[in-house]
C-alpha positions as CSV (number, residue, x, y, z in Angstrom):
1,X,32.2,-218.5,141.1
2,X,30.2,-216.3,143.4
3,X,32.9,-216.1,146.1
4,X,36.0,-215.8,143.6
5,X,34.2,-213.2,142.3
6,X,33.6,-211.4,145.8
7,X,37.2,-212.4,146.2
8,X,38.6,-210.6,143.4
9,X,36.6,-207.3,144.3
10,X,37.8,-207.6,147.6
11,X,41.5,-207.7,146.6
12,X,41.5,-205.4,143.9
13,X,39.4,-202.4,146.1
14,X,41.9,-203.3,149.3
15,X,44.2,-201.5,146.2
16,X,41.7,-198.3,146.0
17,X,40.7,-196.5,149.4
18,X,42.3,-193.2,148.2
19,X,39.6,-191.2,146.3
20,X,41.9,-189.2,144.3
21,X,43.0,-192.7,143.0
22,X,39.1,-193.9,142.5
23,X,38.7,-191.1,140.5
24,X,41.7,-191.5,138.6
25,X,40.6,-195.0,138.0
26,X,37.0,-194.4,136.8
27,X,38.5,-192.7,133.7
28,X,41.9,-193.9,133.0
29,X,40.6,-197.9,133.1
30,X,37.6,-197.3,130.8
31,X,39.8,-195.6,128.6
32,X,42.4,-198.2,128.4
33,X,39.6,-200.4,127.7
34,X,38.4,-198.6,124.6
35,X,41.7,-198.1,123.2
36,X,42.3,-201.5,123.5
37,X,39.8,-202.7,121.8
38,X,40.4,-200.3,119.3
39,X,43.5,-201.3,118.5
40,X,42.3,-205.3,117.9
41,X,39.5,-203.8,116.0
42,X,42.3,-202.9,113.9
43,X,43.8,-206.3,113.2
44,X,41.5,-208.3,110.9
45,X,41.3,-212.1,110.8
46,X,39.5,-214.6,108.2
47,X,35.8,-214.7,107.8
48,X,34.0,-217.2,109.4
49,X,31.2,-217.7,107.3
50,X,29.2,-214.2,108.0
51,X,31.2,-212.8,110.6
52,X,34.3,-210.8,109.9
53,X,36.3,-211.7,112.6
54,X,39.1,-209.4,113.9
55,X,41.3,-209.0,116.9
56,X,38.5,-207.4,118.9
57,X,36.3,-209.9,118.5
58,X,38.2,-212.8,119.3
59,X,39.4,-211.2,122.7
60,X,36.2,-209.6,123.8
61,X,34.2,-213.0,123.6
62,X,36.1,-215.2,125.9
63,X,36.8,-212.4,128.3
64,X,32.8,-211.7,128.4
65,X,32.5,-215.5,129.1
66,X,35.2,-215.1,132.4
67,X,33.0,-212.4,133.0
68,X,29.9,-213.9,132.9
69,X,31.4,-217.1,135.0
70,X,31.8,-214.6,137.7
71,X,29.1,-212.7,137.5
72,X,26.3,-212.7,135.1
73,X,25.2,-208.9,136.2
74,X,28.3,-207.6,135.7
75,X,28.7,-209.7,133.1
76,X,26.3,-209.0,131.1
77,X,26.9,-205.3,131.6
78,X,30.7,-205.7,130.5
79,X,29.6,-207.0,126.9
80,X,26.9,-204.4,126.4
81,X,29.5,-201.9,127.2
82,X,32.3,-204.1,125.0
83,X,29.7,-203.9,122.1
84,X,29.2,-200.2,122.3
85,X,32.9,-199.7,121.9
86,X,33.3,-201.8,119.9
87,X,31.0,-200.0,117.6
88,X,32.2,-196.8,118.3
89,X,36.1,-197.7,117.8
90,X,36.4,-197.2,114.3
91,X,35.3,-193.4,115.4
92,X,38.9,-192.2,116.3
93,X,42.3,-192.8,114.8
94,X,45.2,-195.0,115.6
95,X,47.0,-191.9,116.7
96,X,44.3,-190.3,118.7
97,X,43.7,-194.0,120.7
98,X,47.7,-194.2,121.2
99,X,47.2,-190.6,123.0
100,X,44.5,-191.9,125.0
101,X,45.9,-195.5,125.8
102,X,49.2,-193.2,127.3
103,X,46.9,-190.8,129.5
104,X,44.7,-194.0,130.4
105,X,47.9,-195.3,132.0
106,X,49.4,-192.4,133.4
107,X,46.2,-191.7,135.1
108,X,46.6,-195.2,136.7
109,X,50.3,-194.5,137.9
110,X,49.0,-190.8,139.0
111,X,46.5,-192.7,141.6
112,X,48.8,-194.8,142.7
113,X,51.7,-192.8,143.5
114,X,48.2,-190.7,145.8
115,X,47.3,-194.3,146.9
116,X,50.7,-194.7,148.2
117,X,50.6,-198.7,146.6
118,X,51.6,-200.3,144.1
119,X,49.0,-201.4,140.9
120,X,47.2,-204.5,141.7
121,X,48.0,-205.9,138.7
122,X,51.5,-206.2,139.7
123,X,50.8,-208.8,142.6
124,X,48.2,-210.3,139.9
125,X,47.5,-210.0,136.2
126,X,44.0,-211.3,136.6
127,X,43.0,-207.5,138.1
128,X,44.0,-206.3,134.6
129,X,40.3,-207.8,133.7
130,X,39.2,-207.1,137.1
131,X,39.6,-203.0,137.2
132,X,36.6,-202.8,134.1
133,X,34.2,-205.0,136.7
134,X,35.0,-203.4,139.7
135,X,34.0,-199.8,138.2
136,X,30.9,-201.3,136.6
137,X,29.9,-202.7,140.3
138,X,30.6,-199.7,141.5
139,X,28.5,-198.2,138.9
140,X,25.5,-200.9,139.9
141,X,25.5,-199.5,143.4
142,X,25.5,-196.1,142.9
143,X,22.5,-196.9,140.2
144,X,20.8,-198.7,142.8
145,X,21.4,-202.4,141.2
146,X,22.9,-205.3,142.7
147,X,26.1,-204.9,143.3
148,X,28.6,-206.6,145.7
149,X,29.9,-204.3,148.3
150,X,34.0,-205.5,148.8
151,X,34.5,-205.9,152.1
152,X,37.0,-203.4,153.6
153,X,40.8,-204.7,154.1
């Protein structure tokens, strides 16, 4: 998974050269990220035996796993940042995370139209789940971690 990992980065930063639409990026996509999970904290499931299940949940664990199949150190740093939102979601309102989800999104479209390209996500829909990593790996090498450095396009 080490290379389709590599891959993906690759791809999805050949999308972000322009700094104005880094920028835009390191806040839009983390909150689009924490309104989303938000909102599936907000749709409750049945109980399996302790665990209240709800939307949230039921995403965020199989799209750790991809995440850990691609990289466990990024990985691993996705679900400790999945948990933390995921505690703090029930902190704001539906309204509130609506607002936020809207500027999330316009940010993205705001960095595009300075990027001069279209979203990623529109040749792909994987890059939807690989904007979070590649901030976090970006994160990583600014913090001195390992982190993969895409390879320029």
């Amino acid at each position: 998974m080490k290379k389709t990992f590599e891959n993906a980065l690759d791809d999805y930063a050949s999308y972000h050269k322009n700094p104005k639409n880094k920028l835009t990026h390191y806040f839009g996509i983390p909150m689009i990220v924490y309104t989303v999970i938000v909102f599936l904290r907000m749709i409750d499931l049945p109980q399996v035996g302790p665990v209240n299940l709800d939307g949230a949940l039921l995403t965020m664990v199989p799209v750790g796993i991809f995440y850990l199949m691609l990289n466990v150190g990024t990985g691993v740093g996705m679900l400790l940042i999945f948990a933390g939102m995921y505690l703090l979601a029930p902190m704001i309102t539906w309204p509130v995370a609506l607002g936020a989800f809207i500027f999330g999104w316009i940010l993205q479209f705001v960095g595009h139209h300075y990027e001069g390209r279209k979203p990623a996500f529109f040749k792909n829909g994987v890059h939807l789940l690989i904007g979070p990593l590649w901030i976090l790996n970006d994160l990583y090498s600014k913090l001195s971690l390992p982190a993969y450095t895409p390879k320029p396009a």
